[in-house]
BATORMI-307828 format. One record per residue (C-alpha): y, z, x. Coordinates in steps of 0.02 Angstrom, whole numbers. Each point is the difference from the previous one (the first is absolute). Layout:
BEGIN
Y Z X
...
***
This chain:
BEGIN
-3235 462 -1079
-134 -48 129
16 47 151
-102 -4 166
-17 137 146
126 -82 89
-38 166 132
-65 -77 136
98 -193 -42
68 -23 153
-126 36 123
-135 -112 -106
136 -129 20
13 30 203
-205 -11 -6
-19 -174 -62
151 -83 44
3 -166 48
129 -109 40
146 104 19
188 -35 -1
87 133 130
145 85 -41
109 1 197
-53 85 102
134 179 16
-7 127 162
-31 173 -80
150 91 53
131 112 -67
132 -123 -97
149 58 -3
106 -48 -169
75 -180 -8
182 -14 55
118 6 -158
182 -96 9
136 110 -18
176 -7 -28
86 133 105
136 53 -114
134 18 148
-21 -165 48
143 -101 -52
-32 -180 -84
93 -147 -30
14 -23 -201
-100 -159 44
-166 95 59
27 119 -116
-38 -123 -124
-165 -46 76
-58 187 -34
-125 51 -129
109 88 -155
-37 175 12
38 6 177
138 131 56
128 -115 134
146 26 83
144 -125 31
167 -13 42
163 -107 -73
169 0 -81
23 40 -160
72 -165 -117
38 68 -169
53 155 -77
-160 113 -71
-36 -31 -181
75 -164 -39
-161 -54 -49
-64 163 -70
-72 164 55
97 35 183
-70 -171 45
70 -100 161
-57 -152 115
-8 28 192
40 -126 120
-56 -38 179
-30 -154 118
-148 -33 -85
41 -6 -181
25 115 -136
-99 123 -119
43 105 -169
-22 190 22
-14 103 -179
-21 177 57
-99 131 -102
125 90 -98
-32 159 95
66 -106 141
169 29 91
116 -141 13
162 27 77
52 -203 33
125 -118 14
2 -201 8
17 -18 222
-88 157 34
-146 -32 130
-139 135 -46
-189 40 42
-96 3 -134
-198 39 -25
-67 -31 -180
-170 -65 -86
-32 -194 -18
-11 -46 -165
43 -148 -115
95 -44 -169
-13 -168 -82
-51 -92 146
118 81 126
-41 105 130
98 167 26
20 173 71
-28 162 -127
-82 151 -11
77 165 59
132 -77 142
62 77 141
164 -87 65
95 40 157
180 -89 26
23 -59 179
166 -74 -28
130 -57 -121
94 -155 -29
-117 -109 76
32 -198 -42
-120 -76 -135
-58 -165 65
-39 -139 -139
-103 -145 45
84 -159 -55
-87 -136 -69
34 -173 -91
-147 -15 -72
-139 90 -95
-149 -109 34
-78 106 147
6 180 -103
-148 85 -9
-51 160 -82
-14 85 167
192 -41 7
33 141 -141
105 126 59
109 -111 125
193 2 -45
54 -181 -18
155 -110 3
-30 -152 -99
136 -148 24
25 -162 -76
-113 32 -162
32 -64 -178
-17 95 -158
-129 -46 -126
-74 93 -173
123 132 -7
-54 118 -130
123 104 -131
15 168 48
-117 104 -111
-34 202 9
-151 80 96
-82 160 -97
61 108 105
199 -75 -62
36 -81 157
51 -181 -15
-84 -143 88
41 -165 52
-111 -137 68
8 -172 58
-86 -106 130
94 -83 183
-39 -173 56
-2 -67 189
45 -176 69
-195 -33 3
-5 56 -199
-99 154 37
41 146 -96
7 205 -1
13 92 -141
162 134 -18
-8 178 -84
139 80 -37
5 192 -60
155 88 -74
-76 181 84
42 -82 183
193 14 -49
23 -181 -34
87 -45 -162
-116 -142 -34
101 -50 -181
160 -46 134
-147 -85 134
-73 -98 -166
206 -61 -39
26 -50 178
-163 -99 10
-62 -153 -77
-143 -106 23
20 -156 154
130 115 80
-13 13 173
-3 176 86
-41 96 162
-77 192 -64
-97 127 104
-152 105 -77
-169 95 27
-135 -100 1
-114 73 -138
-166 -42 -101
-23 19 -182
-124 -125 -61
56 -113 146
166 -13 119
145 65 -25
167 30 39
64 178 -28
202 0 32
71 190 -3
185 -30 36
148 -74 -133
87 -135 152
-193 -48 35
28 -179 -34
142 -120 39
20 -181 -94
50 -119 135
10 -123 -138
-7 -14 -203
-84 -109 -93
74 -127 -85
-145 -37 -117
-94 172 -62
-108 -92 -158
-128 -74 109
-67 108 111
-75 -43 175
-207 -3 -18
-82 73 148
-129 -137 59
-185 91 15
-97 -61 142
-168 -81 -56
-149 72 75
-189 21 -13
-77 163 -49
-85 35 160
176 1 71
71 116 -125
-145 98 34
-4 14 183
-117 77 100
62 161 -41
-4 143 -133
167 -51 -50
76 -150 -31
136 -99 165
78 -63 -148
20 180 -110
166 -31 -63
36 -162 8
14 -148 -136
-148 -113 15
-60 -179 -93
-186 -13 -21
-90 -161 -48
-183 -56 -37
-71 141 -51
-118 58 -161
-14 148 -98
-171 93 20
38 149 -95
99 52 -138
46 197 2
104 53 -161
157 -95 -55
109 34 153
-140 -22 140
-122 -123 53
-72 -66 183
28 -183 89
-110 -73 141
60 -124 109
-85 -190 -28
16 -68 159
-19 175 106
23 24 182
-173 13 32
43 182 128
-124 125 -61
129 124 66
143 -46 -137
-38 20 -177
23 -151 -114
35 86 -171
141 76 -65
42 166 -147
145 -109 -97
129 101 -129
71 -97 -130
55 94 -175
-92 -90 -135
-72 -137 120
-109 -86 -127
-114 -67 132
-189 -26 -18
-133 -14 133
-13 -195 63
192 -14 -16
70 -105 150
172 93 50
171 -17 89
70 164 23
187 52 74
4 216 29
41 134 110
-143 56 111
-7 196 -38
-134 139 84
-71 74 -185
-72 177 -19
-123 -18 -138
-61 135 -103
-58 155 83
20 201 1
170 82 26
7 -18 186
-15 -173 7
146 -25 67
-62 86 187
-163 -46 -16
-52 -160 -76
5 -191 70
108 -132 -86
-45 -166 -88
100 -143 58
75 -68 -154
114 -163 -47
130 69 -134
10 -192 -70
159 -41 -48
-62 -153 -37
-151 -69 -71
-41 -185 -38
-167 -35 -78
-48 -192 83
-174 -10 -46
-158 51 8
-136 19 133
-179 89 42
17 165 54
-77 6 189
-189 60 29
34 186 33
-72 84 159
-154 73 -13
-7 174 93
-168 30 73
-39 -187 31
174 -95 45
79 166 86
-59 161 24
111 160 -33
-5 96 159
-108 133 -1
53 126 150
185 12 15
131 26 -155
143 4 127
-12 49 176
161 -66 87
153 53 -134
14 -161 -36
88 -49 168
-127 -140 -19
-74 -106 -120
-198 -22 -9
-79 -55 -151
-160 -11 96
2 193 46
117 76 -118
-36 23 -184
187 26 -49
39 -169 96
-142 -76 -53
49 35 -188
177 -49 32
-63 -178 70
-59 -2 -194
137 52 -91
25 -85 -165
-146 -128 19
-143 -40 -83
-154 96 81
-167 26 -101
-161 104 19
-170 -43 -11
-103 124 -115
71 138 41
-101 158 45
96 141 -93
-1 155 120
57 124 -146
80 48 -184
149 -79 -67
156 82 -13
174 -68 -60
-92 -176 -2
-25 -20 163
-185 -35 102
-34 30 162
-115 -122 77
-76 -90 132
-79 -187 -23
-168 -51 -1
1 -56 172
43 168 65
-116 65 128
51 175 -33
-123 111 -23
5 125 -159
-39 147 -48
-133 53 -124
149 -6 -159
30 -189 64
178 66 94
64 -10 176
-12 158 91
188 80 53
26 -23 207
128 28 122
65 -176 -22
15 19 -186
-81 -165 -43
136 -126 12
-102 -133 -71
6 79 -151
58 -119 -147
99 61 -163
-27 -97 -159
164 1 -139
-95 -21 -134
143 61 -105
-139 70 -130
-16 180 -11
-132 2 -121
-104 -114 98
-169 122 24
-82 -13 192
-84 105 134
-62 5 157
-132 -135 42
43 -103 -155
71 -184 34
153 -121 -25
-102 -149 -81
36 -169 105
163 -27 73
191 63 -40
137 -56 70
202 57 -17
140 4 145
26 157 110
125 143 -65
42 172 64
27 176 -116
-26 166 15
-23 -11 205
-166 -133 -14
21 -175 26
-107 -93 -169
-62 -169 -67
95 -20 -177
-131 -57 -126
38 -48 -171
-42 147 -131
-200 -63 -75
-49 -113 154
-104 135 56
-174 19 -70
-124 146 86
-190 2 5
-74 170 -1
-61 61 165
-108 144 -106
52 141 105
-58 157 -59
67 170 13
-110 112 100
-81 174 4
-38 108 139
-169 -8 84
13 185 46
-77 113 -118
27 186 -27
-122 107 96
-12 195 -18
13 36 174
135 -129 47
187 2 -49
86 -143 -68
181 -20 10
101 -157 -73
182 -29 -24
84 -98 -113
190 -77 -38
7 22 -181
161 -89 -4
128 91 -118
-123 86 -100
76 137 -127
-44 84 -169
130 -117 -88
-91 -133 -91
155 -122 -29
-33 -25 200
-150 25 60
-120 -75 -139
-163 62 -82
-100 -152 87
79 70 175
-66 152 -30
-181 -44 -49
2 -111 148
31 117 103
-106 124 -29
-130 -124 -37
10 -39 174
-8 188 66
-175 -5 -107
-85 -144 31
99 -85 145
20 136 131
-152 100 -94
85 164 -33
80 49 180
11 194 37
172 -24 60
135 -92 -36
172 -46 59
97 -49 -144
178 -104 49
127 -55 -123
-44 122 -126
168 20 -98
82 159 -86
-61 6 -194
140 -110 -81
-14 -114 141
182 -112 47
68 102 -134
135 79 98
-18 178 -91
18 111 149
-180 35 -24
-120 -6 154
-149 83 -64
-153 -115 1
-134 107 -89
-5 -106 -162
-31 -175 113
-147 83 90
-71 72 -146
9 -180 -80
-110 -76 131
-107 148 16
-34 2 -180
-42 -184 15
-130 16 140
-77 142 -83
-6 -102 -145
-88 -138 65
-126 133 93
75 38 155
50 176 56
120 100 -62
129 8 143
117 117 18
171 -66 79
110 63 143
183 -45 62
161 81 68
139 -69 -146
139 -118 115
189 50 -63
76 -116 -120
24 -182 80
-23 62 201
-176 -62 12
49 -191 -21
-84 -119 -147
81 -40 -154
138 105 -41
-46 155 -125
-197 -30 27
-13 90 133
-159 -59 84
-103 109 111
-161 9 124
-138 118 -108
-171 36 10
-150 -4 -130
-136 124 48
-204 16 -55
18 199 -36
-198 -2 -3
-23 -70 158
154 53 112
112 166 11
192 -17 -1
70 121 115
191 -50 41
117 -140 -7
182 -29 73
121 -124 29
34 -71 165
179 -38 33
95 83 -157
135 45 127
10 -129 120
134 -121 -1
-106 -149 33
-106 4 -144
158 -13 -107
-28 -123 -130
-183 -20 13
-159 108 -63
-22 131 86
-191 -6 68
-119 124 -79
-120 122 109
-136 64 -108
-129 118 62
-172 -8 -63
-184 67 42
-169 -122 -40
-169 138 24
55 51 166
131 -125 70
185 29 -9
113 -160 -43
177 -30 44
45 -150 -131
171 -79 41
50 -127 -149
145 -91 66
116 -147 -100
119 -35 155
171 -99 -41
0 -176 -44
24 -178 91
160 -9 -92
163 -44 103
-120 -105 112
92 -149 25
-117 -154 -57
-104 -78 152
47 -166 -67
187 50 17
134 -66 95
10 157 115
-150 -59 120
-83 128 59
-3 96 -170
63 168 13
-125 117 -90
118 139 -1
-127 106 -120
-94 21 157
105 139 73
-27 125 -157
-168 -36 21
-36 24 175
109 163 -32
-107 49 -149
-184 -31 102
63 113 131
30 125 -125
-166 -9 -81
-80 4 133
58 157 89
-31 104 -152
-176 -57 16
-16 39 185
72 177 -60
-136 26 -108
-135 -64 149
54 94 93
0 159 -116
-175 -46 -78
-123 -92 141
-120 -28 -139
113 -66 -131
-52 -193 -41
160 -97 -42
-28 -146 -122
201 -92 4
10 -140 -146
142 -70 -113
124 -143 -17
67 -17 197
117 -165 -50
-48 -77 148
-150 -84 115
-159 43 83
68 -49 151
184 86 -26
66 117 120
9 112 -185
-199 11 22
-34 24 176
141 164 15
-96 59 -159
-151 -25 102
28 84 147
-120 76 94
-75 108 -147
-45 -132 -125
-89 -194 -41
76 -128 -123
-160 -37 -73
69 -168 -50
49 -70 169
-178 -22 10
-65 -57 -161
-43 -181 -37
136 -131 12
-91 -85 -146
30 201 -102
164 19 96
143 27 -151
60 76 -135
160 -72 -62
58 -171 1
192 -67 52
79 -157 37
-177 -80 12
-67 129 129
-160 96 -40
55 181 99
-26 159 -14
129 147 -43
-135 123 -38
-83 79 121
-134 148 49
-5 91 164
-127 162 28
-47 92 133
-63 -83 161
-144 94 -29
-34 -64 -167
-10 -189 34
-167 -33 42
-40 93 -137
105 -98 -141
-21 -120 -126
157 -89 -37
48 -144 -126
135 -85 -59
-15 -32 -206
94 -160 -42
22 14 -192
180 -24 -17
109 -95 132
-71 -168 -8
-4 -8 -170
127 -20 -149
10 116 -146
-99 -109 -115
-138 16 119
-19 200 2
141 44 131
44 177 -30
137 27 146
59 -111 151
-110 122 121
-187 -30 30
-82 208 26
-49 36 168
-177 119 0
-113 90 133
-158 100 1
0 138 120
-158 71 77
-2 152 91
-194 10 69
-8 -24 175
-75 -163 43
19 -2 192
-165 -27 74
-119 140 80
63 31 172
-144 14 136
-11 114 118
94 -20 144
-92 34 152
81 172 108
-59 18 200
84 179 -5
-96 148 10
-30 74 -148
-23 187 -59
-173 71 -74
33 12 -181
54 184 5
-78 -19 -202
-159 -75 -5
-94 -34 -145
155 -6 -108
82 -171 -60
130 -67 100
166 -28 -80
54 -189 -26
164 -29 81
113 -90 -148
9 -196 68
150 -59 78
-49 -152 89
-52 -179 -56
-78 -135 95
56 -174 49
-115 -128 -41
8 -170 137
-75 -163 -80
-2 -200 81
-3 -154 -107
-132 -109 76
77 -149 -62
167 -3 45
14 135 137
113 127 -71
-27 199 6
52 109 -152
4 187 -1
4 126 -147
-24 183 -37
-58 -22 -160
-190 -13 7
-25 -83 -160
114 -160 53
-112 3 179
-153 -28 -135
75 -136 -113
38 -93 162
-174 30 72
-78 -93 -151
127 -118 31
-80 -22 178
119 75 96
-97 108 154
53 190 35
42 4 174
27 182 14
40 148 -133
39 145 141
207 3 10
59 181 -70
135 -23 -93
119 136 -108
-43 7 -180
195 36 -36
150 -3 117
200 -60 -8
-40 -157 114
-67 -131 -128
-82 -168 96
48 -123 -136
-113 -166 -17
53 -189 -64
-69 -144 -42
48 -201 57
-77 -74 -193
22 -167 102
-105 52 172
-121 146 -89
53 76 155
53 202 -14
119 117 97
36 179 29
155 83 58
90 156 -18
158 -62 18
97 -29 -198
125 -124 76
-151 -115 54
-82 21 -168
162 -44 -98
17 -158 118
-177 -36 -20
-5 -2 -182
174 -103 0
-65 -138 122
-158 -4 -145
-124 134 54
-73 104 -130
23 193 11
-168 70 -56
68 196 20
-57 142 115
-165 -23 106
-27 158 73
96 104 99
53 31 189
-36 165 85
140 87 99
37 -93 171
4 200 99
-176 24 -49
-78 -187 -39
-88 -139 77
110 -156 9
-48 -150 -71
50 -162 64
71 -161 -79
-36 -183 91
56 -172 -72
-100 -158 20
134 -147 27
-140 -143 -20
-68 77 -149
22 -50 -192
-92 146 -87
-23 154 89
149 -14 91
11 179 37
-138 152 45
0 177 29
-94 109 118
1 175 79
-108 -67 130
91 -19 169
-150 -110 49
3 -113 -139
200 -10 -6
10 -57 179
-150 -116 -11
104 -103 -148
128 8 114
-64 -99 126
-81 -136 -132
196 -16 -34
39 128 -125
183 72 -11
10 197 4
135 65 -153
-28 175 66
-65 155 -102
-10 -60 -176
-65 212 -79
-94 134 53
-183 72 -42
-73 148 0
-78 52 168
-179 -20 -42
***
């Protein structure tokens, strides 16, 4: 790997800027945390707004009671009020003490089955009074049902039976009995019948025929669209039999265009109903039950998609056929993980019924993203979908898409494939990349992220290779990600030649090197974890990382590995790799951990996997290790972190290897629950706080102890996880490294980091940190050893502060009472803060490291003054950031400004120097220049100075730290 001394990057950048692009403009101040939405449990809802609600959330709402508990399995019942109506399945733990007409309170958890909202979890119900009257809604006809109908008990008059169905036996040994009803205006509603609700449905099936005429009364239900859900035996009454039962009535299916179907909507106005469509052309064939339509004369609304997902069993269609299709319009969940059901979008589907074949037409140019419309590139969903933006919203926008033709212009691929799929962005992106050739993880996510179907697992690609020329396939959804559907070999790659990388820091005797590395699921069992793994590994510990005297090992597995033995000793995996680097002429390590119990640490089942640490016995002395949180609740089910105790020459090291619990039971951010709840936060958070008290402890215990914090965090740079583990105490060295060397693991097209390294405040000036990509934007067949990138730092601990003069003293002083012997040096406590002006752009900078003040000096940057006293150490930190857009910096105590800062786009470049106590200090003042571009603010602990920028216009911000009194 080549790298340059990026050191100094930004401040070169400020010197010669020219032309610059300014981020707004944003008041230092303390900001306070954004206001959150929330639903105050006691607050009783109508079942209507409750259906509005994220699932997930915890609501309250009161109604009567329509049907006995159960009917429909579980203690299941439907609620009724004004509103409408809404199925509650309590948690089985849950008490439920109902009858049909009792009005209750009831608080539950939103969720969803099939389509249909409903109320579950653990419920709490309180009965307010009893034989209340069940109101139906009566209707004579079905046309104007829509799925946010479900739940609403209904009295249906005047309808005609159609496709009754023989009464066949559920798994479960119930019997069933379907069959569909028919209004005046021919639209139908389909009827479900279940034995379990008490109704004998073999006497219903003898007392019903097709073309009979009947009144009934139901739930309103969804299952793969509409239905009706009766749950009494006198539910219907025939007002008149049919004299003719052999031809039954035919529902007539209103003929409309895609776009209308469609809607402007994430589900369809018509879900449910019978539709005709006309004039339209297959573009895609998907297996032998699936394939995609797009409309041939469309509406021409950019908001209202103009293809169509089509079911058909053995369809026999072929791209270019010209179709007339009769179906059911149905909301599809396509494939995805075992929660799909509460989490994921739907397709809109036609379930053709019919499917006439009446020639054969060009399929319609597709849309090319990046040149005819642009995926937007800030927002995935910012308004819960209460309305519908295409222009701002990434889920709308993709929805406006849905099941058409779009295509992509030589795509850039942004990193490995995995399960077939490429992430991408097209040529006429704008975004810039990183060094690998990916787009760097952000608070927004990326929402113009594209996913390629490629449907070709074995298809080999990397970061910075290429799509050659253009594919094209309509839009899908799976697994939580909306996706362009390409045919399986359309997709041909150009290598990008991206090579893995080494480390530019090299071992030095009098500096300490520390790395840490996900090893993912590494164990002495060779049926898993392969010879090849192995030699890659330590390969890279040799001549990657260049033989670190530390390292924190995570995902090291017992010695059978997911061999659920009951074993959870590790020493045969260790010695495996440490036989391997010693092999291929590293050091002989010698291996440390605290053994997890069997299957409470997390991973796969029986492999036990567990934070460890590799140590260079030649070079640093092991004195203790423990385990941090073996007894605390909150570290159930997750490794417990790992505090070993070490001493390099003089210098005592606290190493904390942490693997923190996964992302798992996130919901997806492309979901239909907008925002995404990330409920894996909350263990996290819990976890940091944890952590990070122990470490205080041991501060506070050991002043001299230098703390060096590394691991696996499963989360972001920016993550509340990081800044509790931060504190006060330590620096996450990669908050301020590089964008362009900013990652280590790549998901869901994001380049982001998981691993991180924090040390000692003390210790960052003096560290040389890098980030080693030789695994997560690459595929196996190109040398990927894990799914982790290591994480490594060189710690120096020579002081490098400058010479402080002396500071001038009008006090009387004493005769020497020794003369003629040497005086004794007072140990150095103070640094001093160096004041430098740009010439050509009128901004001041100020730094406390003297070797900086030189760099920018050659840049031609004039020293102003080096006299302000400041503490070499103290617990009030003055942070500094960087505007990459202005060149312009800032420095503020304050963590809340920083963290808004850095989210608004301002870089966090780490600890400047640091403030002396306000009872004993000098203050130092903070002013803000509202006419200026660069330079915008300045600091002085001249009274003179600060009023006379006051008067040029200037706008005090009060006392921004404190130096020394001089």
């Amino acid at each position: 790997m080549s790298k340059t001394n990026k050191r100094f990057m930004s401040l070169a950048i400020s010197a010669v800027l020219v032309s610059p692009v300014f981020l707004s403009s944003v008041p230092p101040m303390i900001y306070a945390q954004e206001n959150v939405s929330v639903t105050n449990e006691q607050q009783i809802l109508t079942t209507s707004q409750v259906k509005q609600l994220t699932n997930g959330t915890v609501v309250t709402l009161q109604g009567v009671v329509v049907n006995t508990p159960g009917v429909w399995g579980g203690t299941g019942f439907y609620i009724q009020d004004a509103q409408g109506g809404l199925y509650v399945y309590p948690a089985r733990n849950s008490v439920v003490n109902v009858v049909p007409g009792d009005e209750i309170k009831i608080t539950g958890t939103l969720g969803e089955y099939n389509g249909e909202k409903q109320l579950g979890g653990s419920v709490t119900i309180e009965v307010i009074a009893k034989e209340k009257t069940i109101q139906a809604t009566a209707l004579n006809s079905v046309a104007n049902l829509q799925a946010s109908d479900t739940g609403s008990y209904l009295k249906l008059t005047t309808m005609q039976v159609a496709n009754k169905t023989e009464v066949t036996s559920e798994a479960n040994g119930s019997k069933r009995l379907e069959f569909d009803v028919i209004d005046t205006n021919q639209r139908s509603l389909h009827v479900y019948l279940n034995s379990r609700t008490g109704i004998d449905v073999e006497q219903v099936s003898q007392a019903l025929q097709n073309n009979d005429l009947i009144d009934l009364s139901g739930i309103l239900a969804y299952y793969r669209g509409l239905q009706l859900k009766p749950f009494e035996q006198n539910f219907f009454t025939v007002i008149k039999k049919a004299e003719d039962n052999t031809t039954p009535v035919t529902p007539v299916a209103e003929t409309l265009k895609i776009g209308q179907i469609q809607g402007m909507q994430h589900r369809s106005p018509y879900e449910g109903k019978k539709v005709t469509i006309e004039d339209v052309v297959v573009t895609a064939v998907d297996g032998t039950s699936r394939f995609y339509i797009q409309d041939l004369q469309p509406d021409d609304d950019a908001k209202t998609s103009d293809g169509l997902n089509v079911y058909f069993k053995n369809h026999q269609v072929k791209v270019g056929d010209k179709l007339t299709l009769t179906g059911e319009v149905v909301e599809f969940l396509g494939a995805g993980y075992a929660e799909k059901q509460d989490t994921d979008l739907t397709i809109t589907q036609l379930k053709a019924e019919q499917l006439q074949k009446v020639g054969q037409a060009a399929t319609p140019a597709p849309i090319v993203l990046g040149v005819d419309r642009k995926v937007p590139d800030k927002v995935i969903e910012n308004d819960g979908f209460s309305e519908f933006d295409p222009n701002e919203d990434a889920l709308d926008f993709w929805e406006s898409v849905e099941g058409m033709q779009v295509a992509v212009n030589d795509a850039k691929i942004l990193g490995p494939q995995k399960n077939g799929e490429l992430y991408v962005l097209p040529k006429e992106s704008q975004d810039v990349l990183n060094q690998s050739g990916g787009l760097l993880l952000d608070e927004d996510y990326n929402p113009q992220l594209i996913v390629l179907a490629t449907g070709d697992k074995k298809l080999r690609a990397k970061a910075n290779d290429r799509v050659i020329g253009q594919v094209a396939g309509p839009v899908t959804y799976s697994y939580g990600m909306y996706k362009i559907y390409l045919p399986k070999g359309s997709v041909t790659i150009q290598d990008g030649q991206l090579a893995r990388e080494s480390s530019t820091i090299q071992p030095a005797a009098d500096k300490l090197t520390i790395a840490s590395y996900n090893i993912e699921n590494f164990s002495a069992n060779q049926s898993t974890t392969s010879d090849e793994k192995v030699q890659r590994i330590a390969q890279s510990f040799v001549s990657d990382l260049h033989a670190p005297d530390l390292i924190n090992l995570l995902e090291m597995q017992d010695n059978d590995g997911q061999e659920d033995s009951g074993n959870v000793d590790a020493s045969l995996s260790a010695k495996r790799l440490i036989d391997k680097i010693k092999e291929l002429g590293g050091p002989e390590y010698q291996y440390i951990d605290i053994a997890p119990e069997n299957n409470q640490d997390g991973g796969a089942p029986g492999a036990n996997i567990r934070v460890g640490f590799l140590y260079n016995p030649e070079r640093v002395s092991f004195m203790k290790v423990q385990a941090i949180g073996k007894d605390n609740p909150i570290f159930a089910n997750t490794r417990k972190s790992l505090a070993g105790f070490f001493k390099f020459n003089d210098q005592e090291i606290l190493l904390v290897g942490n693997h923190l619990n996964s992302k798992r039971g996130d919901q997806p951010l492309y979901g239909k629950n907008q925002p995404a709840v990330l409920g894996s936060e909350v263990q996290r958070h819990e976890l940091a706080k944890a952590i990070a008290a122990f470490v205080d402890e041991q501060i506070k215990a050991n002043s001299h102890l230098n703390v060096v914090m590394t691991g696996d965090f499963n989360d972001f740079e920016f993550s509340q996880t990081l800044q509790i583990l931060e504190g006060n105490q330590l620096t996450n060295l990669v908050k301020n490294h590089p964008a362009a060397d900013r990652y280590s693991y790549f998901y869901q097209g994001n380049s982001q980091t998981l691993d991180h390294l924090l040390v000692s405040n003390r210790l960052v000036s003096k560290a040389k940190f890098d980030m080693v990509h030789i695994n997560a934007m690459f595929m196996q067949e190109d040398g990927r050893a894990s799914d982790h990138d290591p994480v490594i730092v060189q710690l120096s601990f020579d002081p490098q502060t400058p010479v402080i003069p002396t500071i001038p003293d009008d006090t009387p002083k004493n005769p020497d009472p020794n003369p003629g012997e040497e005086p004794v040096q007072p140990i150095e406590t103070k640094t001093l803060l160096s004041r430098l002006y740009n010439p050509n752009n009128g901004a001041h900078f100020f730094t406390a490291n003297s070797a900086e003040a030189a760099y920018l000096e050659g840049l031609g940057w004039r020293l102003e003054s080096q006299t302000a006293v400041l503490p070499q150490q103290s617990d009030q930190p003055v942070y500094r950031l960087y505007n990459p857009n202005s060149g312009d910096h800032h420095y503020t105590m304050a963590k809340a400004e920083v963290n808004h800062l850095v989210k608004v786009g301002w870089q966090a470049e780490g600890v400047a120097w640091y403030s002396a106590d306000k009872t004993s200090g000098k203050p130092v003042y903070r002013l803000y220049n509202p006419n200026a571009k660069v330079g915008t603010h300045h600091l002085t602990a001249s009274l003179a100075e600060r009023n006379h920028l006051l008067s040029l216009g200037w706008q005090a911000e009060g006392i921004s730290y404190y130096q020394m009194e001089g």
